[in-house]
C-alpha positions as CSV (number, residue, x, y, z in Angstrom):
1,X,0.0,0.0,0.0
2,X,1.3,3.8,-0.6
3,X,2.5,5.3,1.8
4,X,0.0,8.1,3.1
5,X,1.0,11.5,4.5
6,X,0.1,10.4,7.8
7,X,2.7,8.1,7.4
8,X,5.1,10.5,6.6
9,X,4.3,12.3,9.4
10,X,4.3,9.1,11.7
11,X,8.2,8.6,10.0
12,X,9.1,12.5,11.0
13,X,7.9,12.2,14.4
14,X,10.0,8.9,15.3
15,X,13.5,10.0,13.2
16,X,15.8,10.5,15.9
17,X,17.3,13.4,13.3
18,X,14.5,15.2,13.3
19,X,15.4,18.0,15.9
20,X,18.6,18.8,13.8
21,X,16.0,20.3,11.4
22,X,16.0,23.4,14.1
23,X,19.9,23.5,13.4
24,X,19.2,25.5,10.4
25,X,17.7,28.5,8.3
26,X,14.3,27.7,7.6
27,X,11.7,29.5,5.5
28,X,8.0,29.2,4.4
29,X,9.7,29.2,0.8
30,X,10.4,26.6,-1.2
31,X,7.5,24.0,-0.3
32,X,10.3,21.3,-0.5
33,X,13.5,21.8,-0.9
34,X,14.8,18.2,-2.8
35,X,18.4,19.7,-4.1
36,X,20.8,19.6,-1.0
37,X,23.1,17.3,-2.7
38,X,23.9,20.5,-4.4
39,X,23.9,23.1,-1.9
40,X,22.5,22.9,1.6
41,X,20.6,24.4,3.7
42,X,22.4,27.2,6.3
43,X,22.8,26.1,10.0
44,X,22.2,29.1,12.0
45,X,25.4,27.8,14.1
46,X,27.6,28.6,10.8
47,X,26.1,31.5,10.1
48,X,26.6,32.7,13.7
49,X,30.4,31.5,13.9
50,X,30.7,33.5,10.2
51,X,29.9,36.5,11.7
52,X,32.1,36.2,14.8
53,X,34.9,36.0,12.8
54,X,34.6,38.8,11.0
55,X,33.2,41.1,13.6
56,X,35.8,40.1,15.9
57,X,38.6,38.0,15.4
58,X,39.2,40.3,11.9
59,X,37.3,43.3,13.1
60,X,39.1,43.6,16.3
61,X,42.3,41.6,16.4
62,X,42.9,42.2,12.7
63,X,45.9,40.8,11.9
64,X,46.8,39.4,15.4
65,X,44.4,36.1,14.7
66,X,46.3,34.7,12.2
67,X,48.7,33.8,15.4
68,X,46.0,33.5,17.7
69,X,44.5,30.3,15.6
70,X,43.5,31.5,11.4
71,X,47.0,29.6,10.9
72,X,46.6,26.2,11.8
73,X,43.0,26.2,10.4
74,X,43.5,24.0,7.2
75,X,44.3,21.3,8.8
76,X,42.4,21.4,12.2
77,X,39.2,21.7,10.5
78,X,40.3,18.9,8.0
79,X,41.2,16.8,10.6
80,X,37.8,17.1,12.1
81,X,36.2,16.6,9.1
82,X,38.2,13.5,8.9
83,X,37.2,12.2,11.9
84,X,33.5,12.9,11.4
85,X,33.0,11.3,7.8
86,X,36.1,10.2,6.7
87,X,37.3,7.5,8.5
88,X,40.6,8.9,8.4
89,X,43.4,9.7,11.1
90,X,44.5,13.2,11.8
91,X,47.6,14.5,9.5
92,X,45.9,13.5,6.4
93,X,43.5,16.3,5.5
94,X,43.8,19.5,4.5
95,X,40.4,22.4,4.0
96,X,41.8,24.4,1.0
97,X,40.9,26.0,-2.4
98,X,38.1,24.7,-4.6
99,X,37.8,21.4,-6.0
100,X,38.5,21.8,-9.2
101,X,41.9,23.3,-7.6
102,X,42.1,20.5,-5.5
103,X,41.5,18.0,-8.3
104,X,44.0,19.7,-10.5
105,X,46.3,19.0,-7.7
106,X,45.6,15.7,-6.8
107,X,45.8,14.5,-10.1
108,X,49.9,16.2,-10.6
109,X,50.5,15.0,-7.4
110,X,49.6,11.1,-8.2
111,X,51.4,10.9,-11.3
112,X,54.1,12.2,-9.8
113,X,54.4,9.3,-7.5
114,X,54.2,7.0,-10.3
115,X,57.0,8.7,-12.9
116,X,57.5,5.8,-14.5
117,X,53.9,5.1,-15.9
118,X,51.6,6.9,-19.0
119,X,48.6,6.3,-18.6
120,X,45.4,7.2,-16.4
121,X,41.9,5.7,-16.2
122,X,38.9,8.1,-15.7
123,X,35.3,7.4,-16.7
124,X,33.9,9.4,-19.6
125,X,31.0,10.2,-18.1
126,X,32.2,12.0,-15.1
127,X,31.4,15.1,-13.9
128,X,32.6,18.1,-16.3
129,X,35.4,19.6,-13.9
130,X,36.7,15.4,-13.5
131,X,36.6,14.9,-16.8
132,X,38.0,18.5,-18.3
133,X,40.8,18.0,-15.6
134,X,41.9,14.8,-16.7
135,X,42.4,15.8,-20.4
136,X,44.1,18.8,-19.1
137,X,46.9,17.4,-16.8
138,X,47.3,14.0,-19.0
139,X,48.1,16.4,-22.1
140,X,50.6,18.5,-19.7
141,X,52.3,15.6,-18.8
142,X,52.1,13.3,-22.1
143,X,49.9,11.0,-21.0
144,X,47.2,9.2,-22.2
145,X,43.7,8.5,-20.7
146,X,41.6,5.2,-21.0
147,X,38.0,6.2,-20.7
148,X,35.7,3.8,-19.1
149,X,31.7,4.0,-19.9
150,X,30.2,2.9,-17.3
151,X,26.7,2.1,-16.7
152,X,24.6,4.9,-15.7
153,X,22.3,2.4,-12.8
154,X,25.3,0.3,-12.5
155,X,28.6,2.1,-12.3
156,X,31.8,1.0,-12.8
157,X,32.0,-3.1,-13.1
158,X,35.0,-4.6,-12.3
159,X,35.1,-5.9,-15.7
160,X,35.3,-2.4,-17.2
161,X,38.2,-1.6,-15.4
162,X,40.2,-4.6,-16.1
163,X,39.7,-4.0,-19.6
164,X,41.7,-0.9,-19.3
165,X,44.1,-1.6,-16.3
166,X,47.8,-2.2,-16.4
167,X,51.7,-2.0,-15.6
168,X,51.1,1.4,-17.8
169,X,48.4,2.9,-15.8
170,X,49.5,5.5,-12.6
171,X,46.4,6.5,-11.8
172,X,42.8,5.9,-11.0
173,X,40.0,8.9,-10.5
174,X,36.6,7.7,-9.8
175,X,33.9,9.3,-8.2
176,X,33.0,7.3,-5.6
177,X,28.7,8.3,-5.9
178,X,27.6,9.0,-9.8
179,X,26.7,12.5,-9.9
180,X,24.1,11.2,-12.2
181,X,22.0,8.8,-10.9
182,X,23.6,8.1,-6.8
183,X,25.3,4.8,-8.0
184,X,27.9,4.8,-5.3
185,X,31.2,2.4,-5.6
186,X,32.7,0.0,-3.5
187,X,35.5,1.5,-2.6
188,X,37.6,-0.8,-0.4
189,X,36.8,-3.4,-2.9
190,X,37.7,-0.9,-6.2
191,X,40.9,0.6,-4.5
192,X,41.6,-2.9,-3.9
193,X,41.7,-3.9,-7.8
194,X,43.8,-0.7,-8.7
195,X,46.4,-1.5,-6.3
196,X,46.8,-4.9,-7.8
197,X,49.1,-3.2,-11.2
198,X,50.3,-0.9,-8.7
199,X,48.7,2.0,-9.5
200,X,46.7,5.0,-7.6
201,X,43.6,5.1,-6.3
202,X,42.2,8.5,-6.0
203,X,38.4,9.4,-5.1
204,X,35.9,12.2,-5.6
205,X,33.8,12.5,-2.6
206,X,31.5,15.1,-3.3
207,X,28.6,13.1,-3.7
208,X,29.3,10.9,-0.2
209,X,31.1,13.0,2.0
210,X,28.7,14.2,5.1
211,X,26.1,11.4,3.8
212,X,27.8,8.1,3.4
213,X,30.4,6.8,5.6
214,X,33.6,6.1,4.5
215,X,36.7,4.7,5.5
216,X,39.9,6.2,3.7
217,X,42.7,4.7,6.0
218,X,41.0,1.3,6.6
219,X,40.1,1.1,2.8
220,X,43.8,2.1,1.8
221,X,42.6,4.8,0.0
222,X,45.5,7.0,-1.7
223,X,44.4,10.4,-2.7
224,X,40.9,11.9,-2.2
225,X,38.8,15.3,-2.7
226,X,35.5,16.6,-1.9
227,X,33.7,19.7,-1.4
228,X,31.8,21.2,1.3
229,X,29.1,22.9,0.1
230,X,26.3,19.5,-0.4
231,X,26.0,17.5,2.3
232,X,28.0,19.3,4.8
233,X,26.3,22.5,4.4
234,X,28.8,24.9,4.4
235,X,28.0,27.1,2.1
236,X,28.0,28.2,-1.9
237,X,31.9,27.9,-3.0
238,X,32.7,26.6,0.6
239,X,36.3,25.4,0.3
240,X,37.0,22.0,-0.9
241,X,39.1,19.5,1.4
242,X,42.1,16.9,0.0
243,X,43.5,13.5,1.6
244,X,46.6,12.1,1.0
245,X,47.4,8.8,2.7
246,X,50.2,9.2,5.4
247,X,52.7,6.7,3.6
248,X,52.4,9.1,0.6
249,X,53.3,12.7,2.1
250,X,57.0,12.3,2.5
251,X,57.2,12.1,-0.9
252,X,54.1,13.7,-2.8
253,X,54.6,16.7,-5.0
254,X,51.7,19.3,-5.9
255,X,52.5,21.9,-8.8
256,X,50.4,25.0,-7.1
257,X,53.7,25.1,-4.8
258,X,52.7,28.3,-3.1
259,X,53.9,29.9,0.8
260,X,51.8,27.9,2.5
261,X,52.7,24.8,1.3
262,X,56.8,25.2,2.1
263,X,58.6,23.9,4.6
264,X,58.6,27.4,7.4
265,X,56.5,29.9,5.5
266,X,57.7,32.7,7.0
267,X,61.5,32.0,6.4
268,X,61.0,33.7,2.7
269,X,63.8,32.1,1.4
270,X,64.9,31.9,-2.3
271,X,63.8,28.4,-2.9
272,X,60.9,26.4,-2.3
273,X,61.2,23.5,0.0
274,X,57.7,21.5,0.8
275,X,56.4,21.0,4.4
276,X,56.7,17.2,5.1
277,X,53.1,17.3,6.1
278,X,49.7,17.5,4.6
279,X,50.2,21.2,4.5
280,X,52.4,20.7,1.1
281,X,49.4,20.3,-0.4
282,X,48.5,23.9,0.2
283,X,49.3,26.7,-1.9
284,X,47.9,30.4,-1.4
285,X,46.6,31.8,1.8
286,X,43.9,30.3,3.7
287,X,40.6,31.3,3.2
288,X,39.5,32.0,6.8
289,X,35.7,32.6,6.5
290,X,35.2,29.5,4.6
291,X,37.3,27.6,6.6
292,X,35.3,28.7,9.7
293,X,32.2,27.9,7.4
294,X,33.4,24.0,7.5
295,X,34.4,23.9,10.7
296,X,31.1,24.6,12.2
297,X,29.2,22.9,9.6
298,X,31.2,19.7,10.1
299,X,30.6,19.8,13.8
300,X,26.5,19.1,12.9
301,X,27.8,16.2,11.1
302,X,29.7,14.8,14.0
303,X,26.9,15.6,16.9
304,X,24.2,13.5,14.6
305,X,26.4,10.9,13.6
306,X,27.3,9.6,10.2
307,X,26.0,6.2,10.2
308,X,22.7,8.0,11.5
309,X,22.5,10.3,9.0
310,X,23.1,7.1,6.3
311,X,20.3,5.0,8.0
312,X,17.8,7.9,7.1
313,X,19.8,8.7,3.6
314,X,18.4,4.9,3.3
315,X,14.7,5.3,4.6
316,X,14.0,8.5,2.8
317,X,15.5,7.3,-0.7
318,X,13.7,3.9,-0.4
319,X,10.5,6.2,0.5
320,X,10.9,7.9,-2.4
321,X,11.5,5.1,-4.9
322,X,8.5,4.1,-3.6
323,X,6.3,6.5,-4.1
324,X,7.9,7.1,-7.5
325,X,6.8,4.0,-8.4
326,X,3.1,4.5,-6.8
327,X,2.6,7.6,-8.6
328,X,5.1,8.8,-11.3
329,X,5.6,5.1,-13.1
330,X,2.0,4.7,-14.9
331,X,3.1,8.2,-16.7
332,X,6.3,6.8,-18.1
333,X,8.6,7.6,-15.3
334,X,11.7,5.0,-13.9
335,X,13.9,5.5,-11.7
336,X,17.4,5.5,-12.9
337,X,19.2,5.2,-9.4
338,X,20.0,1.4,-7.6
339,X,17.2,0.0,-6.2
340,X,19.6,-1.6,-4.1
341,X,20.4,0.9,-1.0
342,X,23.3,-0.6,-0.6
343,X,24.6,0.5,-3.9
344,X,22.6,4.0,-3.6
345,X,24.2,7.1,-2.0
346,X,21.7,10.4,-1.0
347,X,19.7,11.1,-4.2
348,X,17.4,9.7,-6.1
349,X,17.4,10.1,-10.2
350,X,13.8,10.0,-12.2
351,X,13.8,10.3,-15.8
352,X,10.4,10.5,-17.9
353,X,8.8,12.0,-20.7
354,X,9.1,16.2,-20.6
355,X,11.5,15.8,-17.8
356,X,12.7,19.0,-18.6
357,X,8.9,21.0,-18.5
358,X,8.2,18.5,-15.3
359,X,11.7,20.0,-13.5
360,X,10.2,23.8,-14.7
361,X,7.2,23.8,-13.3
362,X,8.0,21.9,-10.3
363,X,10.2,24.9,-9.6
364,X,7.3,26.7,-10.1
365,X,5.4,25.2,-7.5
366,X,8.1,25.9,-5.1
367,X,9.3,21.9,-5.2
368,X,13.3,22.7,-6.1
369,X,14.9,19.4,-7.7
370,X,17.7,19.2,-10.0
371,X,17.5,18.9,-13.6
372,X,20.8,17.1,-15.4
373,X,20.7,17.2,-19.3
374,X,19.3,16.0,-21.2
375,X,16.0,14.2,-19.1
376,X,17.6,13.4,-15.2
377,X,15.5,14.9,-12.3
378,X,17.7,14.8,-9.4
379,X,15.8,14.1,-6.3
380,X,18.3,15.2,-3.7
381,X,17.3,13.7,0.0
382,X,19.6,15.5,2.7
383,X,19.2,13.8,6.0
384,X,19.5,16.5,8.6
385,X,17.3,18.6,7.0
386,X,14.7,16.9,4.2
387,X,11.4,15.4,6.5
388,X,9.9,12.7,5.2
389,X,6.6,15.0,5.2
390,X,8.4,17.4,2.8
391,X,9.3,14.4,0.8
392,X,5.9,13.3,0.4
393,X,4.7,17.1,-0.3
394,X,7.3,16.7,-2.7
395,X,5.9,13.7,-4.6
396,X,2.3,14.4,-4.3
397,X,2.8,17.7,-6.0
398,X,5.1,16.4,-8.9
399,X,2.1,13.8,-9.0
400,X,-0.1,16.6,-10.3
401,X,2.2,18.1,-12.4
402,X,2.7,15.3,-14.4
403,X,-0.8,14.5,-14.6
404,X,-1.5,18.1,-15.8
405,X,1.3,17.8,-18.7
């Protein structure tokens, strides 16, 4: 039987996440917000901690808090993001830059540690920035790319990448939850396979981190980015974070080799010399307000809990294949995410007939998905703040819509 909105309600009022919703910015507008795996909501707490910075630690000790604490912040913060959804130790992490910056990096900074091979292996179907970065460095260096297709419901098989693994290939750059459709990767298992020809493993996170758990140390993980600004809630353009497995920072080498990434920053000297540490995979001067951003966002992540917060990733996904099914499938709708939740990260991907005039006018109705090119509606389901009432709302209003069309 469907779901009702009673039981929706029923569902709100026994999540144990359900008082986190009072963590942040509210507003009567939109009716349902379904597009936090893009950019979240804003918890009053970061807002609050923004403007403390700026009021006093720059509007009053000015310059004097960069030794009073702004210093040390790209990797205090990362290694508190690491602890609350990485599954990493402290030292590993860095909050810096963008990710497309951060990507660009990680991508130098692997091949690097593998001079002696030509090749890496991306899928084709990436996101843009993955995909335009990977042309990008490979031509720099002289190396050549082996696309894989994967499947869009499926992923990456293990077969595909066999096909286009070997002694010749340095590194691997996945994204660890499809941008497209929420297929999320094994990644223990995955990592696993590109360490047998000795080669990297390196992860996007942007669609897991804050919503999946993960497990970079245990997983042996080498190189990983992610941004801040979906899941975690820190903001639009929030600064990206980077992990670089401890046996790898004596020797890894980054090409943005800015101050902040050498050896005693304030020694000026007249060459460069990297920091031993994770900070040699900084560059320019820390963006303090961002930073700050993370940091308190990432503390909301860590007083919920991430294997909470992926328990009701799993209950409000599966509620809303459901009712996808129920209500949107007799009009020529599928989903085109894993039915599997296992295999599913936070967001569930309908496509249909019209998909593009269904995604418009659910905006007008003041239901906010995401539309992906050319028929995707992204139905993004953030735990600590999408109610399975709002969900329902959601669903019974696209209902209409497509009815109407």
């Amino acid at each position: 039987m469907t779901p009702t909105y009673d039981d929706a309600v029923a569902l709100d009022r026994a999540d144990p996440l359900a008082p986190f919703r009072s963590e942040f910015l509210m507003t009567d507008d939109p009716v349902a917000y379904l597009d936090g795996n893009s950019l979240g909501r804003p918890p009053l707490r970061t807002l609050e901690r923004v403007e403390q910075t700026l009021r006093h630690a720059w509007g009053e000790r000015l310059i004097r808090s960069w030794e009073e604490g702004w210093l040390d912040l790209p990797e205090q913060v990362g290694d508190r993001l690491a602890t609350a959804c990485l599954g990493a130790a402290a030292g590993q992490t860095v909050v810096a830059e963008s990710t497309s910056v951060n990507i660009f990096k990680l991508l130098h900074a692997g091949c690097s540690l593998r001079p002696d091979r030509d090749e890496i292996v991306a899928t084709d179907s990436d996101f843009p920035t993955d995909r335009y970065l990977v042309d990008s460095v490979a031509a720099a260096r002289g190396l050549t790319v082996r696309w894989v297709r994967p499947d869009l419901v499926e992923g990456v098989t293990e077969a595909a990448l066999r096909e286009v693994l070997s002694e010749r290939t340095a590194l691997v750059l996945l994204s660890h939850v499809d941008y497209r459709s929420g297929a999320m990767l094994d990644v223990g298992a995955v990592t696993a396979l590109v360490h047998e020809f000795d080669a990297l493993a390196a992860w996007d996170l942007c669609h897991s981190a804050g919503v999946v758990p993960l497990a970079l140390d245990a997983d042996d993980v080498d190189l990983a980015v992610g941004c801040t600004y979906k899941y975690l809630n820190a903001g639009p353009g929030a600064p990206a974070f980077l992990y670089v497995a401890e046996r790898h920072l004596g020797s890894v080498r980054q090409p943005i080799t800015g101050w902040w990434s050498s050896a005693d920053r304030f020694a000026m000297g007249p060459t460069y010399e990297p920091d031993p540490s994770i900070r040699a995979m900084l560059s320019g001067t820390a963006y303090v307000p961002g930073i700050v951003a993370v940091d308190a966002s990432v503390s909301l992540v860590a007083e919920a809990g991430i294997e909470a917060i992926r328990a009701k990733a799993v209950a409000l996904t599966d509620l809303c294949v459901e009712l996808v099914d129920a209500w949107l499938a007799p009009y020529g709708f599928v989903v085109a995410s894993p039915r599997d939740s296992a295999r599913r990260g936070g967001h569930v991907t309908i496509q249909g007939p019209r998909a593009r005039e269904v995604a418009d006018a659910m905006y007008e109705a003041q239901v906010i998905p995401d539309f992906r090119n050319p028929d995707m509606i992204r139905l993004g389901l953030s735990p600590l703040t999408t109610s399975y009432a709002e969900l329902w709302r959601a669903l019974d209003v696209t209902r209409r819509i497509v009815d109407a069309i």
